[in-house]
C-alpha positions, 0 to 999 in steps of 0.5 A, spaced: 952 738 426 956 739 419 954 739 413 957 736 408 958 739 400 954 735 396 956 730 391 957 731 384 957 727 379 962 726 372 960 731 366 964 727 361 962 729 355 961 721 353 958 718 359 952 725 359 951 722 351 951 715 352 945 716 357 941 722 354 941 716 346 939 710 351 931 711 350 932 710 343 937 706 342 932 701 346 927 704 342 930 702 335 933 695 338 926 693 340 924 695 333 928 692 329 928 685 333 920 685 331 919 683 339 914 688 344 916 689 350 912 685 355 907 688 359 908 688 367 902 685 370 897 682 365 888 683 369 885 677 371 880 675 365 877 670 369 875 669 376 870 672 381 865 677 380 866 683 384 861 682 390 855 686 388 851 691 394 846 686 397 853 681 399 857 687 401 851 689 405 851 683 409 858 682 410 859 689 413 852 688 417 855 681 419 862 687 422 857 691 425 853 686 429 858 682 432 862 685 438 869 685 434 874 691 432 871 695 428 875 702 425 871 708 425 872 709 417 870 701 415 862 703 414 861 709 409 854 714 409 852 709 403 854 702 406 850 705 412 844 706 407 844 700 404 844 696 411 839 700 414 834 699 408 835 691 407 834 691 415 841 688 417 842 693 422 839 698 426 839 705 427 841 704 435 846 699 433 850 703 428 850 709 434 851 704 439 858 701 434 860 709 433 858 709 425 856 715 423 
């Protein structure tokens, strides 16, 4: 296969200036409107907390005794902790699903 000689781009004198001035032109522009720039995405402030560690180790122990897919990296070492020490699995369970 050939190879094609790569594209170049116009070196006007003008059109290379007009791109390097754009940043603070916008700059300026925006100071002297009085206006800020919008932000992207603005956080929740309101809704859900975040589940705590006894929720997220039901839900996860409800995955691991049940006979549905279950990805080999869906359980970390911690969650494994937290399950076996509130009782919701049992070692053998764990094995017998491949969690480590």
């Amino acid at each position: 296969m050939a190879r094609l000689p790569p594209r170049r781009r116009a070196t006007c004198a003008a059109h290379v200036l007009s791109h390097v001035d754009r940043p603070r032109r916008d700059a300026q522009d925006t100071a002297a409107s009085g206006r800020a720039r919008k932000t992207k995405r603005s956080r929740k402030t309101q809704g859900n907390p975040p589940p705590g560690p006894d929720e997220l180790a039901a839900f996860y122990a409800a995955k691991v005794n049940s006979d549905e897919y279950l990805p080999l990296n869906m359980i970390s070492a911690a969650m494994c902790g937290l399950m076996l020490a509130r009782g919701l699995v049992t070692p053998e369970r764990l094995r017998m699903r491949g969690v480590r």
